[in-house]
C-alpha positions, 0 to 999 in steps of 0.5 A: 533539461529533459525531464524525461532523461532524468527520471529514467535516470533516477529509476535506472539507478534505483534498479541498480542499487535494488539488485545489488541489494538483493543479491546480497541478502539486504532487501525485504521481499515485501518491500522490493523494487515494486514498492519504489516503482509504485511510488514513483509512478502515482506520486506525480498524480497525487502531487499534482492532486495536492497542487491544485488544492493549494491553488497553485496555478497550471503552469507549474503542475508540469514541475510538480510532478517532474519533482514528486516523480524523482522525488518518489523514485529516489526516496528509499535509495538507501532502504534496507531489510533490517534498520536501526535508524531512519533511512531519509537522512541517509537517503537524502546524503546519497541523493545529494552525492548523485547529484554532484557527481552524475551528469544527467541528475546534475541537470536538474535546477537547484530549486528543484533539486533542494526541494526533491532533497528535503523531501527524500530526508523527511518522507518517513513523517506522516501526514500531520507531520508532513503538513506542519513541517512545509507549512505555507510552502505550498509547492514543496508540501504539494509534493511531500504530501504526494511521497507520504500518500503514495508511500504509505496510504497506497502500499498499506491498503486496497490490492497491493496490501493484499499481495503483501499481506498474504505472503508477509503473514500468510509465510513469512511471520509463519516461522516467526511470531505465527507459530500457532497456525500451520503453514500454508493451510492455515496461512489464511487465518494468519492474514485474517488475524492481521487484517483484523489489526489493520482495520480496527486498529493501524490503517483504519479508514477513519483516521486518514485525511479528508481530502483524500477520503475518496481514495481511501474509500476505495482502497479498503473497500476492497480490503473488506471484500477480501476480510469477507471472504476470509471470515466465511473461510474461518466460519467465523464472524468479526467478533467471533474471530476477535475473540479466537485471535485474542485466545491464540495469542496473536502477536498485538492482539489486545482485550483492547482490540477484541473488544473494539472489534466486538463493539463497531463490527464495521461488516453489520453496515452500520459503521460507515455511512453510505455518504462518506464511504459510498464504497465500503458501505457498497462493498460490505451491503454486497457482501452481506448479501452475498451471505444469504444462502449457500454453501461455500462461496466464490468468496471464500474459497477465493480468499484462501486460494489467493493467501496460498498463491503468495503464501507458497510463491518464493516472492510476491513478483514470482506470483504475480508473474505466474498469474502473468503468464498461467491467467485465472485457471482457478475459474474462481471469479473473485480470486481472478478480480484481486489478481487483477487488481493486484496487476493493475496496481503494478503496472501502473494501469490504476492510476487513471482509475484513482486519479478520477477519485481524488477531486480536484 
């Protein structure tokens, strides 16, 4: 078996079913073809990451990532805008008829297939969920462990949740549930008000996995720097803007929240300490002293001019393909950084970088 031909395989049928998809209206333009490409091309770094955690022996880590790169590419083959239902199972049923019916997939060995399988059907678990389930399987678990980080920890922070974020709140939700703001020239208070969420509330760093705390650490650093910058477009500090969110009505922003958000102020330096998330103590210490001073920053100004790069993009890709082609002609320095990120991130080009952080 070539394991090469296999997975250009499985990828070249993913694009086929994607374009299908979206050419009749069935995809999210948040969570298109690139969300699938990401995952297949960092779960074999991750898996292999989990592997040796495990203490599994050098010679299988080739087949590890073979499994978790098929396994990533294949795993929202079914995937669709709107869903009443989980999408693994179906996934999972789909992989299985390409398998029996497709000659270069069928190549793949059975043990390796069975577990790709049970992986596709279940990767919508999350991470506590996903370790009870495999147990002491730790070939199997390596991989599933790699498909929940890759699918959840990577797409919901760092430089890819900056791209999604901008254009799903920032013009999206604007004529839905984000009424109260006008688009696109308050798109950057809809993006604060759901960062806001994200950081105190759903995605918090604290509540990821140890062993992948480096990882985490980085990719919301940069989240804080771009919080930063949007809070100084506002005018407004974390608790100030709480407090203006929770009066607007801001769809899932709770007393609870605001009142959270009042208490930790994770941008005052004090909550996260500089031996466990060197990063984001960093990153908020130079924003902090970035503030001493002046009139509007590069910060600032750059947070609301990167919302409406993708806020008045028709897609994400069709800006990040702009900037492609057009590179940083704002000038802006920090609004060029996060485009750079965000390209880095979806060429591939981030993976050295954050394999280098996740010890071995």
């Amino acid at each position: 078996m070539e394991k090469e031909a296999v997975v250009e395989r499985i990828r070249a049928i993913v694009h086929d079913e994607f374009d299908r998809k979206r050419a009749e209206g069935r995809l999210s333009l948040v969570h298109d073809i690139d969300h699938v490409e990401a995952v297949g091309t960092y779960a074999p770094v991750l898996a292999r990451f989990f592997a040796s955690r495990a203490g599994i022996p050098e010679q299988h880590m080739e087949d590890i990532e073979f499994d978790a790169a098929v396994a990533g590419w294949a795993h929202d083959l079914v995937r669709e805008a709107t869903e009443t239902e989980p999408h693994g199972p179906a996934g999972g049923k789909k992989f299985l008829e390409l398998y029996k019916t497709d000659d270069v997939l069928r190549q793949i060995p059975e043990i390796d297939f069975y577990l790709m399988l049970k992986v596709i059907e279940n990767h919508e678990l999350n991470f506590a969920d996903t370790v009870e389930m495999y147990g002491s399987d730790r070939f199997a678990l390596a991989v599933a462990e790699a498909i929940c980080v890759a699918d959840k920890v990577l797409e919901a922070s760092g430089h890819r949740v900056l791209e999604r974020r901008a254009f799903f709140a920032g013009k999206e939700r604007m004529k839905k549930d984000l009424t109260m703001f006008q688009y696109p020239e308050e798109s950057f208070l809809s993006v604060l008000g759901e960062s806001l969420i994200r950081l105190y509330q759903k995605s918090r760093a604290d509540t990821y996995p140890g062993e992948i705390r480096p990882l985490v650490d980085m990719l919301h650093a940069t989240q804080y720097d771009f919080v930063t910058g949007l809070l100084a477009r506002a005018g407004m500090s974390e608790a100030e803007a709480a407090d203006f969110f929770l009066k607007k009505g801001f769809p899932k922003f709770t007393d609870e929240l605001a009142k959270r958000v009042a208490e930790e102020q994770h941008l005052g330096g004090q909550f996260f300490s500089e031996a466990e998330y060197p990063r984001i103590a960093g990153a908020i210490k130079e924003a902090g002293d970035s503030r001493e001073g002046s009139s509007p920053s590069d910060r600032a100004v750059s947070s609301d001019v990167f919302v409406r790069y993708f806020a008045e993009s028709e897609t994400p890709t069709s800006a990040v393909r702009r900037y492609e082609s057009d590179g940083n002609l704002t000038g802006l320095e920090w609004f060029g950084s996060w485009m750079d990120g965000v390209l880095a991130y979806r060429s591939g080009a981030f993976r050295e970088r954050f394999a280098k952080l996740i010890p071995r």
